[in-house]
NUKOLFI-449376 format. One line per field, with one value per residue (C-alpha): residue in three letters; x, y, z. Coordinates in steps of 0.05 Angstrom, whole numbers. Layout:
BEGIN
aa ALA ...
c1 X ...
c2 Y ...
c3 Z ...
END
This chain:
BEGIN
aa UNK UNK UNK UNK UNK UNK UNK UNK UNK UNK UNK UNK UNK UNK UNK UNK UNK UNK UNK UNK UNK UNK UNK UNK UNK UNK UNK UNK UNK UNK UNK UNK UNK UNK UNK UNK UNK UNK UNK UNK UNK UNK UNK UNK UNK UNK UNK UNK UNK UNK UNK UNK UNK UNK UNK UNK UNK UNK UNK UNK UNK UNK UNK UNK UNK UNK UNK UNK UNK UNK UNK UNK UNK UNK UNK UNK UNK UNK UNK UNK UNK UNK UNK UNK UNK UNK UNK UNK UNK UNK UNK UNK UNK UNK UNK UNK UNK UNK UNK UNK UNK UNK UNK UNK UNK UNK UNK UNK UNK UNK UNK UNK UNK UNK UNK UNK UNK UNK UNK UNK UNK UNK UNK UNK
c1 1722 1674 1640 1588 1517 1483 1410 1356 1295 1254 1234 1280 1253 1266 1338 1347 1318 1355 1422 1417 1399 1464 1517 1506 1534 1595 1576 1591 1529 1522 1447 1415 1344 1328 1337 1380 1414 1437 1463 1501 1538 1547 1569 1625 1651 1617 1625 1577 1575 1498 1447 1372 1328 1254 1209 1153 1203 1192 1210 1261 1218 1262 1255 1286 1339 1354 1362 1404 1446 1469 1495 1534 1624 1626 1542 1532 1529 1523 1469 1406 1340 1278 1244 1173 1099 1072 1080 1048 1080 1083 1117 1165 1183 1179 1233 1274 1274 1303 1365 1341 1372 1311 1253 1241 1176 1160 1160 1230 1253 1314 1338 1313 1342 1412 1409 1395 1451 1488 1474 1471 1547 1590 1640 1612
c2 2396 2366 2416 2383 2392 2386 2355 2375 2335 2303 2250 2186 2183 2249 2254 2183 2217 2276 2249 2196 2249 2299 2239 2216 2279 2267 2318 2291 2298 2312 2293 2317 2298 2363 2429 2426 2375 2416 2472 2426 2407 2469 2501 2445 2457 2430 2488 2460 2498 2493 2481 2445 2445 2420 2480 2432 2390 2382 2437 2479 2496 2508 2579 2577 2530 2586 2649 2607 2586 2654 2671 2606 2640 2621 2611 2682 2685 2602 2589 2558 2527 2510 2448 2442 2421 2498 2545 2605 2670 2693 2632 2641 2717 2693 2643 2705 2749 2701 2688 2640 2640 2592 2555 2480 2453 2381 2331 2345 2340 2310 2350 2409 2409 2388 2450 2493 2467 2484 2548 2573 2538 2541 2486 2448
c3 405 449 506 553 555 622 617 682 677 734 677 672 605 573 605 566 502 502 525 459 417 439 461 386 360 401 454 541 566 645 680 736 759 797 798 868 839 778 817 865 805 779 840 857 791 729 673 615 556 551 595 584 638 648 673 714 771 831 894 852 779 716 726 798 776 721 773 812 764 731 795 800 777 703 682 673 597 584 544 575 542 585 560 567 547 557 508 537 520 597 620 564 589 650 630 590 641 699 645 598 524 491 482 468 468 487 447 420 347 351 287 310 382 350 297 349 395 340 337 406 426 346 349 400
END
């Protein structure tokens, strides 16, 4: 059973990256380029069964896009990873306490980031 994945990233090239990486496991991958952009889709109706969003874009930051989207019908308990360069433990509870389920830091391991898709969404 396929479930989609929807991909936030302000860079052309890490959307590319990460959609080959999760559209090669047979997984529909959704893309948006911004954090606005993500919740428009989300709020007109795309239900993804996991969300990976950039923290550093442009006016709306991951961590924004994250509040906003657990109050979008549906999000509240979808699991979301923030994908970023930084690594600092107060970004990441900053990142925890706004709703998000994980941690990916940039660059991505493509075996690792499909293990733990894996394990956040079973049967994806």
């Amino acid at each position: 059973m396929a479930g989609t994945v929807l991909i936030v990233d302000d860079s052309p090239t890490m959307l590319l990256s990460i959609d080959g990486i999760l559209s090669r496991t047979g997984l529909k991958v959704e893309k948006a380029v911004s954090g606005e952009e993500a919740l428009a889709k989300l709020k007109s109706g795309l239900n993804p069964r996991l969300m990976i969003t950039d923290l550093n874009m442009g006016a709306m930051n991951g961590i924004e896009l994250i509040r906003s989207a657990r109050k979008v019908p549906g999000m509240q308990f979808t699991p979301i990873l923030m994908l970023t360069t930084e690594s600092q433990q107060d970004r990441r509870n900053e990142a925890k306490s706004a709703g998000a389920t994980g941690w990916i830091v940039k660059p991505v391991d493509s075996a690792s980031l499909v293990k733990l898709v894996g394990q956040l969404v079973p049967g994806l």
